[in-house]
KETIVO-878350 format. One line per 3 residues: for each residue x, y, z of C-alpha. Coordinates in steps of 0.25 Angstrom, whole numbers, m for minus. Layout:
# residues N
X,Y,Z  ...
END
This chain:
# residues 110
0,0,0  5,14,m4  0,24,4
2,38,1  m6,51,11  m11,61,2
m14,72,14  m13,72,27  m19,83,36
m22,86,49  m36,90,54  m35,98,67
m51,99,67  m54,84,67  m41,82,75
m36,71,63  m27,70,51  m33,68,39
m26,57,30  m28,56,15  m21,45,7
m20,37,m4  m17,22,m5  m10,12,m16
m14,m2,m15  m6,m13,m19  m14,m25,m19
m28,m21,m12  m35,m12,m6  m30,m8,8
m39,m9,19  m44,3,28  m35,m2,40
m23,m6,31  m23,8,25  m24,15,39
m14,7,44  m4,10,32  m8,25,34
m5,25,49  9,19,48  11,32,38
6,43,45  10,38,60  m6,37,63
m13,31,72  m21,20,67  m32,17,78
m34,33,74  m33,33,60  m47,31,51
m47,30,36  m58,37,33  m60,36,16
m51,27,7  m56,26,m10  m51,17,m18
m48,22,m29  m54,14,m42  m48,4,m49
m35,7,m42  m26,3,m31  m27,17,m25
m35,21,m12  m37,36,m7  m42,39,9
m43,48,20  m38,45,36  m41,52,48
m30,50,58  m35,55,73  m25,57,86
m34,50,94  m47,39,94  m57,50,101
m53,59,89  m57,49,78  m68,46,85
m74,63,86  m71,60,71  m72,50,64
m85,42,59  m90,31,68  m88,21,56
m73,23,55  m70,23,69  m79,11,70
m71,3,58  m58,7,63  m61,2,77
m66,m12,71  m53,m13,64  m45,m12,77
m51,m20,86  m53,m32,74  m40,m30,69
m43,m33,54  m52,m22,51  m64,m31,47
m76,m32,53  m80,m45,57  m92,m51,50
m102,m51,62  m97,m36,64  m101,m33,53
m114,m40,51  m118,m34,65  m114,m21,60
m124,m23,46  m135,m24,56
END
């Protein structure tokens, strides 16, 4: 995975750094968690308060584009950011594979 950051500003009003990126597959398409993590190690982030907000997949290509929020602490990503996100990202740390185990997600449908 070639990952190269496109802008990378700091938002004192939310209290985060907004991340923009871009992302060249080799094989397949990165997962979120895979991405965050790749993008963490090149930053010097945290990743338990690091959220991807949007990746595209771009057509027909190897190429994905996305936007990050990095936050100093939990409680500032939770003031923040959706419910959804914070929500997927806490499934991801306590499974430790990032999917959602099939009654999970059966029981969520309901």
């Amino acid at each position: 995975m070639d990952m190269s950051i496109l802008s990378d500003e700091e938002n004192k009003t939310l209290n985060r750094r907004e991340i923009e990126f871009a992302v060249v597959q080799e094989a397949s398409t990165e997962s979120r968690e895979e991405i965050k993590i790749e993008l963490c190690k090149k930053l010097n982030l945290n990743p338990d308060c690091t959220v991807i907000s949007t990746i595209h997949q771009e057509f027909g290509m190897r190429r994905s584009r996305g936007t990050a929020h990095s936050y100093k602490s939990k409680e500032e990503m939770g003031k923040t950011e959706p419910k959804y996100l914070i929500d997927r990202l806490s499934k991801k740390n306590k499974d430790g594979s990032g999917a959602a185990k099939p009654e999970e997600a059966a029981s969520e449908k309901k």
